[in-house]
OpenMM code with the backbone's topology and positions (N, CA, C; nanometers):
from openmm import Vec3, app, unit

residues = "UNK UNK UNK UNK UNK UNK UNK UNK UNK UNK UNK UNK UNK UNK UNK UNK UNK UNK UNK UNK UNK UNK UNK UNK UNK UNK UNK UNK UNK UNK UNK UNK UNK UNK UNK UNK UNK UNK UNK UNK UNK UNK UNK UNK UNK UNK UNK UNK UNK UNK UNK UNK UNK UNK UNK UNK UNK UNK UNK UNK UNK UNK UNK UNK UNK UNK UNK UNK UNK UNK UNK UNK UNK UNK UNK UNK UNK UNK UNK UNK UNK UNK UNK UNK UNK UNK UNK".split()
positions = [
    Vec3(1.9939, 0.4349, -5.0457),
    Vec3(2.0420, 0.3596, -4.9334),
    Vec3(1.9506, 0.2388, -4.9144),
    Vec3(1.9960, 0.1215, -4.8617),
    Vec3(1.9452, 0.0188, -4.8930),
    Vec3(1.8832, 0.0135, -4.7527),
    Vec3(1.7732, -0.0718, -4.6951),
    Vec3(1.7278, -0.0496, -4.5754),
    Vec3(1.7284, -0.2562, -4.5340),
    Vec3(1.7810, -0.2515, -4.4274),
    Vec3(1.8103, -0.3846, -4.3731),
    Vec3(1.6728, -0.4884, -4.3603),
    Vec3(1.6634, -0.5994, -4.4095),
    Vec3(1.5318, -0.6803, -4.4056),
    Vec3(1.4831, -0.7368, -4.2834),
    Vec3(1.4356, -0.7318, -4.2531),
    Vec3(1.3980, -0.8075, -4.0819),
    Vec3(1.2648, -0.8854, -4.0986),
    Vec3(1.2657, -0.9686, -4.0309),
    Vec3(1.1604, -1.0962, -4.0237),
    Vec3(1.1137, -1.1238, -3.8777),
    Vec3(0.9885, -1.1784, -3.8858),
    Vec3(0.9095, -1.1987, -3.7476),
    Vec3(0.8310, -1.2681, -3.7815),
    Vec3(0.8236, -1.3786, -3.6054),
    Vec3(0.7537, -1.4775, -3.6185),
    Vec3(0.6059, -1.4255, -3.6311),
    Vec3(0.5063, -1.4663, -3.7069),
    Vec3(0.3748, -1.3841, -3.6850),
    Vec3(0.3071, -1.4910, -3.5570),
    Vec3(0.3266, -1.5859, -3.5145),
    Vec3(0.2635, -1.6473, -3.4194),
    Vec3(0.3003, -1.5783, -3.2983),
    Vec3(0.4365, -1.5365, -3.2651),
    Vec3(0.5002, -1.4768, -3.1498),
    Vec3(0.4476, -1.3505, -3.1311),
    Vec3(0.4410, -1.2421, -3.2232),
    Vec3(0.3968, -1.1336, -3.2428),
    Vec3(0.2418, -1.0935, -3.2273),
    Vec3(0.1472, -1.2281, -3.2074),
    Vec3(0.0339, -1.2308, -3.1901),
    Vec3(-0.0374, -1.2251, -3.3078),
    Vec3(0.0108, -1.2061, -3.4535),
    Vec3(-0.0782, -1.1760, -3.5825),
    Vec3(-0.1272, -1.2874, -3.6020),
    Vec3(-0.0966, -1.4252, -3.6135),
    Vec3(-0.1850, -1.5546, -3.5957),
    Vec3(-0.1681, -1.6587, -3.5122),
    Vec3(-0.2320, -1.7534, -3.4858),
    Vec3(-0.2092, -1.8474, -3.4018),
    Vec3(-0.1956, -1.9897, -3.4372),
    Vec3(-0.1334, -2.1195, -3.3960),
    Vec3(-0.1177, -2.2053, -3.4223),
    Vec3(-0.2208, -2.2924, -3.4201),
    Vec3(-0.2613, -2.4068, -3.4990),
    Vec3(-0.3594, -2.4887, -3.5102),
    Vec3(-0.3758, -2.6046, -3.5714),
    Vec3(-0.3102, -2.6693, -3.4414),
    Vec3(-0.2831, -2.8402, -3.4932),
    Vec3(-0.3194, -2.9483, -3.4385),
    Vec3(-0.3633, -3.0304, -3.4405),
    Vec3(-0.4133, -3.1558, -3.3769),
    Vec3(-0.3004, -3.3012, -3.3119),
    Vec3(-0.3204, -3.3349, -3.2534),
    Vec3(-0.2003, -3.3980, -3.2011),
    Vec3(-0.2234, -3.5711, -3.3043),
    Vec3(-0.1362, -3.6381, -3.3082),
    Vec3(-0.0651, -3.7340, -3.3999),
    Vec3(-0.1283, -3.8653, -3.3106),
    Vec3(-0.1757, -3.8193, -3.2357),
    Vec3(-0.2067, -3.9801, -3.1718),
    Vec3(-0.3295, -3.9880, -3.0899),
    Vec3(-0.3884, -3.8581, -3.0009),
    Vec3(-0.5722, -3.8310, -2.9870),
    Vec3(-0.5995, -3.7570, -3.0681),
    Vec3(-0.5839, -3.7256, -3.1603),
    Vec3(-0.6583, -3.5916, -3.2497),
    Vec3(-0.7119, -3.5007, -3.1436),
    Vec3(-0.6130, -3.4299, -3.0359),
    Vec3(-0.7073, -3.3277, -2.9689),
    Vec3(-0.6140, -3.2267, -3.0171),
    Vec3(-0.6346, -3.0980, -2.9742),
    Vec3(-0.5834, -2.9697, -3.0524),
    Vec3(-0.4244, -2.9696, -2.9511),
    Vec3(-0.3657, -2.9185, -3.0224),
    Vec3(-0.2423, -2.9026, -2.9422),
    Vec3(-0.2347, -2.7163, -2.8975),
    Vec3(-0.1678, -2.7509, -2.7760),
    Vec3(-0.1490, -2.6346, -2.7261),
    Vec3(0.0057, -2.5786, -2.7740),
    Vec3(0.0588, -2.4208, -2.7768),
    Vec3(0.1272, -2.4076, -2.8391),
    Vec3(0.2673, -2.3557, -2.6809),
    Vec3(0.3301, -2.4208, -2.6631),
    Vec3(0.4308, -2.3634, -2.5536),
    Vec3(0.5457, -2.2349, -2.6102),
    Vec3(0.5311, -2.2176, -2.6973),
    Vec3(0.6157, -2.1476, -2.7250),
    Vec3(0.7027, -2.1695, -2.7915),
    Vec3(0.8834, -2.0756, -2.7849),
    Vec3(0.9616, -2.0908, -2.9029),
    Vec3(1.0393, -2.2071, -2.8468),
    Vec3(1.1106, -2.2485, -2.9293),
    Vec3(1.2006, -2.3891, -2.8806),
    Vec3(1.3081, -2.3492, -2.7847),
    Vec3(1.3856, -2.2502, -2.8211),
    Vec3(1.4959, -2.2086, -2.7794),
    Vec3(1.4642, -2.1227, -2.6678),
    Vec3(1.3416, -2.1202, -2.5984),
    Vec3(1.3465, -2.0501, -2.4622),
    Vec3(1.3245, -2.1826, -2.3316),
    Vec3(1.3488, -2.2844, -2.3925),
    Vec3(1.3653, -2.4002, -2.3142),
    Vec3(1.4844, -2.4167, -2.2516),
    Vec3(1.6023, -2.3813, -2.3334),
    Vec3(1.7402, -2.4314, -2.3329),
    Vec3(1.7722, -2.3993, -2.2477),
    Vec3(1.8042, -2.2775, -2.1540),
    Vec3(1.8650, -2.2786, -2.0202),
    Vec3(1.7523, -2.1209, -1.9816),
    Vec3(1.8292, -2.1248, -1.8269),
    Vec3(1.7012, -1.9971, -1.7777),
    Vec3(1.7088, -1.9276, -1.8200),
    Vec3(1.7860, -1.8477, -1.8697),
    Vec3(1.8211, -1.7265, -1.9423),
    Vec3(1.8080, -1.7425, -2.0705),
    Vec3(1.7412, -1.8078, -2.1243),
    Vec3(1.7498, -1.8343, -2.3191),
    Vec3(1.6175, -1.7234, -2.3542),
    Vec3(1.5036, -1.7400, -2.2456),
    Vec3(1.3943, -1.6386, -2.3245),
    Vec3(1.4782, -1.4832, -2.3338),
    Vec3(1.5966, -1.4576, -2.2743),
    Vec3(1.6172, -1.3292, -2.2764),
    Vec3(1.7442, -1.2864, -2.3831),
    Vec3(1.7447, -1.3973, -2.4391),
    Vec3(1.8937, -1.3917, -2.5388),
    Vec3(1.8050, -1.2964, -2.6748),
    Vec3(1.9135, -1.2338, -2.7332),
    Vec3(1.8610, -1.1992, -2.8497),
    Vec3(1.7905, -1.2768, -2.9811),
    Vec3(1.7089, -1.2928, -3.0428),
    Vec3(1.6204, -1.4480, -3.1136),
    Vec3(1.7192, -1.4105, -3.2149),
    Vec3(1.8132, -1.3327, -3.2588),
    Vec3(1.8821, -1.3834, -3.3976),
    Vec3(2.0093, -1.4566, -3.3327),
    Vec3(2.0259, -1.4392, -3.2631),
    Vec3(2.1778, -1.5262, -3.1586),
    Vec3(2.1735, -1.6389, -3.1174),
    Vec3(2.0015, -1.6697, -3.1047),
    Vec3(1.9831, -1.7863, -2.9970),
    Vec3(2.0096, -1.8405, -3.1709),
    Vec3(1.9055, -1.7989, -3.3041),
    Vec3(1.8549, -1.8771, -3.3903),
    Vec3(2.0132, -1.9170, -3.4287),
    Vec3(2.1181, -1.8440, -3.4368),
    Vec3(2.2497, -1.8390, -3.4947),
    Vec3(2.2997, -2.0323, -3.3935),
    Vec3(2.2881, -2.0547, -3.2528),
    Vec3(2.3592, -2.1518, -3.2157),
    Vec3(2.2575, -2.2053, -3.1585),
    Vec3(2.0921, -2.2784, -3.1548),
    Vec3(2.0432, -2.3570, -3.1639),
    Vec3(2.0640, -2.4846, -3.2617),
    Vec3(2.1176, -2.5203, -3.3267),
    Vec3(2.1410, -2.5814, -3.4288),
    Vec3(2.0638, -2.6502, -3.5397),
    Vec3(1.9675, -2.5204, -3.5687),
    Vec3(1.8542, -2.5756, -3.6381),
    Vec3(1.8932, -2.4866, -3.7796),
    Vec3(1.7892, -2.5088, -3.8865),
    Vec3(1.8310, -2.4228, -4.0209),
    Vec3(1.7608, -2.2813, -4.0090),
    Vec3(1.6821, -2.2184, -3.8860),
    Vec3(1.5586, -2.1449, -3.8251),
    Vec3(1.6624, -1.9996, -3.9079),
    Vec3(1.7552, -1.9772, -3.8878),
    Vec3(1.8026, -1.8132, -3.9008),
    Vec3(1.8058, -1.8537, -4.0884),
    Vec3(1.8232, -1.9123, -4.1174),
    Vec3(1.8977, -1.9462, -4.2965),
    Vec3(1.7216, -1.9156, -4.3355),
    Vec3(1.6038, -2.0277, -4.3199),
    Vec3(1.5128, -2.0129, -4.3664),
    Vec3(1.4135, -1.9373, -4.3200),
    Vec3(1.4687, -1.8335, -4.2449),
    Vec3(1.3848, -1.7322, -4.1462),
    Vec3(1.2251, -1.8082, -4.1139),
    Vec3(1.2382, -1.8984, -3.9727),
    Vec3(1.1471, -1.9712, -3.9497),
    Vec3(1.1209, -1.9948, -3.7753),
    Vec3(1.0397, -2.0165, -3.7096),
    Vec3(1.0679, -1.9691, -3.5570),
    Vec3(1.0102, -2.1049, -3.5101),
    Vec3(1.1167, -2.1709, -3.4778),
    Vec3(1.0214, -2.2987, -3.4189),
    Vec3(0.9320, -2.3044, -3.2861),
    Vec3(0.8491, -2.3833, -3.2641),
    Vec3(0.7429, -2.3623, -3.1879),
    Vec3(0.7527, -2.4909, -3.1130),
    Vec3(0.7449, -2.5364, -2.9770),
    Vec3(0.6870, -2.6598, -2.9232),
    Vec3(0.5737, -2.6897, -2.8835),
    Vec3(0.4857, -2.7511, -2.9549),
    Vec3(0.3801, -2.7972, -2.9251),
    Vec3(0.3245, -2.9087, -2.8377),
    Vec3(0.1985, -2.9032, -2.7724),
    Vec3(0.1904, -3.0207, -2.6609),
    Vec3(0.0401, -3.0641, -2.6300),
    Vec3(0.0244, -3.1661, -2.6072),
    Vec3(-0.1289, -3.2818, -2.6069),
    Vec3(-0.1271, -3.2817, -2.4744),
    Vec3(-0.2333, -3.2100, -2.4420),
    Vec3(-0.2607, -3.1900, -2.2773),
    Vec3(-0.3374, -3.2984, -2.2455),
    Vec3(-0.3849, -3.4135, -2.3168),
    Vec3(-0.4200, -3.5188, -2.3328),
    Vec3(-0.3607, -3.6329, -2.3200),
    Vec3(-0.2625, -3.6606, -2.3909),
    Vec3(-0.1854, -3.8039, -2.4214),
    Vec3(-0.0324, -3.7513, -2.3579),
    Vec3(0.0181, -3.6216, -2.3936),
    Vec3(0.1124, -3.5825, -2.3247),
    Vec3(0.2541, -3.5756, -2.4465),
    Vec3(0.1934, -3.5542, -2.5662),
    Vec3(0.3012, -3.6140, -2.6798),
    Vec3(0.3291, -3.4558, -2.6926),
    Vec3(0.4324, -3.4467, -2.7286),
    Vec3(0.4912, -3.3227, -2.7609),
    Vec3(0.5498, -3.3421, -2.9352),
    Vec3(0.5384, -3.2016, -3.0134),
    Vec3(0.6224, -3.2017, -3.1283),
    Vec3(0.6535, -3.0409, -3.1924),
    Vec3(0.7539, -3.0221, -3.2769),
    Vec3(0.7852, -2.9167, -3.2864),
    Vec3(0.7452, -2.8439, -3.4590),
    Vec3(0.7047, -2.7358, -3.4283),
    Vec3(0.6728, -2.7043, -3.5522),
    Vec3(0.7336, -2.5985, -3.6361),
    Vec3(0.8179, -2.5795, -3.7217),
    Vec3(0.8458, -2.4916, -3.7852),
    Vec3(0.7480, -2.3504, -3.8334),
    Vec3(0.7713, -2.2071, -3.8068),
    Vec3(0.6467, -2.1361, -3.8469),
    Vec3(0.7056, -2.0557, -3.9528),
    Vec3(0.6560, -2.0297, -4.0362),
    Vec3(0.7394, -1.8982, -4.1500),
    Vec3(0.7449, -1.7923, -4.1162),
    Vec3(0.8238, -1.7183, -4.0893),
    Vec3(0.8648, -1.5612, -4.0294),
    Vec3(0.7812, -1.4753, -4.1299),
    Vec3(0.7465, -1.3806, -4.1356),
    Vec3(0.7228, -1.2825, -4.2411),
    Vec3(0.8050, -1.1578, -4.2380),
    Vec3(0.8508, -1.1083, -4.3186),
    Vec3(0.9314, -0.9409, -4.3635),
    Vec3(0.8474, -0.8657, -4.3044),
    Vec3(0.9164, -0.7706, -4.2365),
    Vec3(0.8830, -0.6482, -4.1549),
    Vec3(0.9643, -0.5411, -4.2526),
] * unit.nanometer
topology = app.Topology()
chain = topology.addChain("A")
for resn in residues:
    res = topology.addResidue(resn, chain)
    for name in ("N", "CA", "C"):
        topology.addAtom(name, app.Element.getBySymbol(name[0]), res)
């Protein structure tokens, strides 16, 4: 019997953390979270393969969890793609 593949963000899950510098002060960016819990009030509570299914990103195809990042400094925001890993 074949057993179903499942993937997880390791940043979300707490196994690592993000670490990036912002594009215009070089100060560290802080990590806000997933993209798709922005979208309306109720999005952090949607299921993440449903939201990933009609966000309209390639996130469910290349099993990848996007992240919004932010310069508590300059105030620039950008988004980062993270690689899921197999569970």
């Amino acid at each position: 019997m074949s057993r179903k593949v499942s993937y997880a963000c390791p940043v979300c899950n707490g196994f690592s953390k993000l670490s990036y510098f912002c594009s215009r002060c070089h100060q560290p960016l802080t990590d806000g979270g997933r993209l798709f819990d922005y979208f309306l009030d109720y999005s952090p509570y949607r299921p993440i393969d449903d939201a990933k299914m009609t966000d309209g990103l390639l996130d469910y195809t290349n099993h990848t969890c996007p992240h919004v990042l932010h310069c508590p400094h300059c105030d620039y925001q950008q988004t980062v793609m993270v690689k899921e890993i197999q569970t």
